[in-house]
C-alpha positions in Angstrom: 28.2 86.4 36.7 24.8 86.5 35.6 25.6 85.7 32.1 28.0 82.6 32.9 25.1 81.3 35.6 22.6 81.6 32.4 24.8 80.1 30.0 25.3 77.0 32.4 21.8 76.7 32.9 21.0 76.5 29.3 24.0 74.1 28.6 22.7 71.9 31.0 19.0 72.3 29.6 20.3 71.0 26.4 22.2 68.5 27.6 19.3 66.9 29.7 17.1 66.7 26.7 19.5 65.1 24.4 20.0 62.6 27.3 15.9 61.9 27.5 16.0 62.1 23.5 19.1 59.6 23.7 17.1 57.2 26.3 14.0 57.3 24.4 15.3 55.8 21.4 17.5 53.0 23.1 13.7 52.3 24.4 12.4 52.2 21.5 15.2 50.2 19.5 14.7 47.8 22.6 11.1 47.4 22.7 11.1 45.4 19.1 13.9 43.1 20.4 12.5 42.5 23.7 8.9 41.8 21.8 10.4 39.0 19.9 12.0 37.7 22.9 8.8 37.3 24.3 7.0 36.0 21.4 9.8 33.2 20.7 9.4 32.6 24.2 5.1 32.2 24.1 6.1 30.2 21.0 8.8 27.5 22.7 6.0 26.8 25.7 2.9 26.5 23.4 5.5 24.1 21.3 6.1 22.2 24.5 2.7 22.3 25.8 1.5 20.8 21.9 3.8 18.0 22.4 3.0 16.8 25.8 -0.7 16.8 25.0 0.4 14.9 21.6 2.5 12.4 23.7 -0.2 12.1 26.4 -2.8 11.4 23.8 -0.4 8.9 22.0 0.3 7.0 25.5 -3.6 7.1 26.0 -4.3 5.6 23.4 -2.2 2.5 23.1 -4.2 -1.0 24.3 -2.6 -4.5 25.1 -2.5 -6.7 21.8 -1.5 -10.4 21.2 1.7 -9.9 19.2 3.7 -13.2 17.2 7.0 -14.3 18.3 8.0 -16.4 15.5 7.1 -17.9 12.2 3.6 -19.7 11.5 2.6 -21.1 9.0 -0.8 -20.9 6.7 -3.3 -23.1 8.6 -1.0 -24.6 11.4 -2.8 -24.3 14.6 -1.8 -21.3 17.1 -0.1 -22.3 19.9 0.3 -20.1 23.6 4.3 -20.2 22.7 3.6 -18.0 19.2 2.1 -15.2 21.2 3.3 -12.5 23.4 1.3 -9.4 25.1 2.6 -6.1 23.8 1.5 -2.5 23.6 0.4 -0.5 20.0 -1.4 2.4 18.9 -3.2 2.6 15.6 -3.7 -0.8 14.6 -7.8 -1.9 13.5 -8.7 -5.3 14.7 -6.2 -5.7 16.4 -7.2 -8.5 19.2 -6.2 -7.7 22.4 -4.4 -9.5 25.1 -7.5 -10.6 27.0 -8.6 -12.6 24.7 -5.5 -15.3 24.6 -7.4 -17.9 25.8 -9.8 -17.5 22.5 -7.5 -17.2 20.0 -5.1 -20.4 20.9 -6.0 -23.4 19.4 -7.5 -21.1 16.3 -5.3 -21.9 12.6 -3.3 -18.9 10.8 -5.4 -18.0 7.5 -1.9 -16.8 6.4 1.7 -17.1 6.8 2.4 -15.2 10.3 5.4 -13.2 11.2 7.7 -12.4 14.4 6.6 -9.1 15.8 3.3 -9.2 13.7 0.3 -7.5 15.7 -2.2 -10.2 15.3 -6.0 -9.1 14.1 -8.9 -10.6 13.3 -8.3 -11.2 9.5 -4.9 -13.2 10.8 -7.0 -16.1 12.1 -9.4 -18.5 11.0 -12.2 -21.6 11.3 -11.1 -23.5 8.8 -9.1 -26.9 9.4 -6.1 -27.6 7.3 -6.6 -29.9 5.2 -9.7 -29.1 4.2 -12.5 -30.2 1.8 -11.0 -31.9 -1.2 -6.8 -31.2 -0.1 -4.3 -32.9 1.5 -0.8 -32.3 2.6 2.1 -34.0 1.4 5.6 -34.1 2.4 8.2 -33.6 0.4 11.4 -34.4 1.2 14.2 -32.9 -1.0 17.7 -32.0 -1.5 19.1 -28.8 -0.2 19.6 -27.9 -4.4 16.2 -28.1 -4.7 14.5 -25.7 -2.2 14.5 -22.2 -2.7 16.3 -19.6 -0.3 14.4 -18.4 2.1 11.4 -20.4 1.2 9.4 -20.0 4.5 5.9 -21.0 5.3 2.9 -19.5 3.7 5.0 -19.2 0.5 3.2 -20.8 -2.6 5.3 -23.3 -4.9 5.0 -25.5 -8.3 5.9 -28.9 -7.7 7.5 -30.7 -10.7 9.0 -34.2 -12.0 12.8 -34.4 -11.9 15.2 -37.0 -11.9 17.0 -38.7 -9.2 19.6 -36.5 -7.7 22.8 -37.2 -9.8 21.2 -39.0 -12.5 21.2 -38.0 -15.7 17.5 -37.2 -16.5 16.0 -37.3 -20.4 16.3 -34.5 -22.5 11.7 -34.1 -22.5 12.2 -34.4 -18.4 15.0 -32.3 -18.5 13.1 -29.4 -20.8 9.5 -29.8 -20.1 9.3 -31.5 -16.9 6.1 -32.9 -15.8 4.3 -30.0 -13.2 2.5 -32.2 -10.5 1.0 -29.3 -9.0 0.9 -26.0 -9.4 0.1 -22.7 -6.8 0.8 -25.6 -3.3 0.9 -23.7 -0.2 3.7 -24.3 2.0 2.8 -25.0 4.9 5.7 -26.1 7.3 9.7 -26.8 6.6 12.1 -29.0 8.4 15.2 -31.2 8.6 15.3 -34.9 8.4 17.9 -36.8 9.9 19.7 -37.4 7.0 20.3 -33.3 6.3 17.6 -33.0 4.3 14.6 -30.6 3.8 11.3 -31.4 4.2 8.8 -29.2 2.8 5.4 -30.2 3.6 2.8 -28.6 1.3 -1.1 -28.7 0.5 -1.8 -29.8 -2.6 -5.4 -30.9 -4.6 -7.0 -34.0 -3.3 -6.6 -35.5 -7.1 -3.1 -34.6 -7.3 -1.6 -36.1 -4.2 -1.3 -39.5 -4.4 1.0 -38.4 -7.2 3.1 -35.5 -5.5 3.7 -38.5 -3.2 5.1 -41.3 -5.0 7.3 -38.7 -7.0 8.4 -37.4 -3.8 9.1 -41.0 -2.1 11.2 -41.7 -5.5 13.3 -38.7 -5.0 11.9 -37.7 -8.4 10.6 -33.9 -6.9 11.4 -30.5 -6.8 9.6 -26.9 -6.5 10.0 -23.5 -7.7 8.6 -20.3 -5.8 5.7 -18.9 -7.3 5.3 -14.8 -7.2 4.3 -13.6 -3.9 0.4 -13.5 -3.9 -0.2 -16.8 -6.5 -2.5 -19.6 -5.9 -3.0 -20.7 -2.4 
């Protein structure tokens, strides 16, 4: 009796250390797992915490700017309609919304853009025409003007004959170049369908560019973006 009571005891001995052994190591293959659930955890919320700051910051930082809402050309004066009030980050000299009132009635010293943020180095002084230019209309066939020739854009103006005439074979090969790097600075229709492209051009060259034009003996080619002016 003594022997079996004994026996049991020690069974049971063994058997309550293998379960603590057992335990201990499904606490210590767990501890690992449960630490990396923690750190991906502390991770996610700094990640979270990183980008709300970031956002914050970004939202902070944004002012209320004068932006364009449609095309204006080089030196044509700024009207109230070409501007609307919208909010940017990150953009130097940009001019801000409150001062509207000082920028209309101010010329474009280049070719301006819809959406285009306007800044200080958008606007300028000067008068158009100014010292020693003069702007000249030209009114030509829809053959003759380049696709999306817009304001701002810089052409050569050349001799050519009358539309449907047959022109020489020196005008047809080395036609006569009235004027070279002209600034466009304004395109339209005429009544009569066609395009008139109104340009600035030397003082000494005009009176020429003119009376080619009023002939119908005129046409341009786009220069490369950043020519003359």
């Amino acid at each position: 009796m003594t022997m079996t009571t004994n026996t049991q005891h020690a069974n049971s001995t063994g058997t309550d250390r293998l379960d603590v052994r057992s335990t201990l190591g499904q606490v210590r293959r767990r501890a690992p797992r449960r630490l990396g659930q923690w750190a991906a955890a502390v991770l996610f919320v700094a990640m979270v915490v990183i980008g709300l700051v970031a956002l914050f910051e970004s939202q902070s930082d944004r002012v209320e700017v004068l932006v364009v809402t449609g095309p204006v050309p080089a030196g044509q004066m700024i009207q109230r309609s070409d501007l609307r009030a919208g909010e940017v980050a990150g953009v130097p000299d940009a001019i801000t919304a409150a001062d509207l009132a000082e920028v209309v009635g101010r010329r474009a010293a280049g070719g301006l853009v819809d959406g285009q943020v306007l800044t200080d180095s958008a606007i300028s002084e000067a008068s158009v025409p100014g010292e020693g230019q003069r702007l000249v209309a030209l009114n030509l066939p829809t053959g003759r003007v380049p696709g999306g020739l817009a304001g701002g854009d810089t052409v050569d103006v050349l001799s050519a004959p009358v539309e449907g005439a047959d022109g020489t074979k020196e005008q047809l090969q080395a036609p006569e170049v009235l004027a070279d790097s002209a600034r466009v600075q304004e395109i339209g229709k005429s009544p009569e369908g066609t395009v008139v492209v109104t340009v600035l051009v030397p003082e000494d060259v005009s009176d020429s560019v003119a009376a080619y034009s009023s002939a119908g003996q005129v046409t341009i080619i786009q220069a490369p973006a950043g020519a003359g002016g």
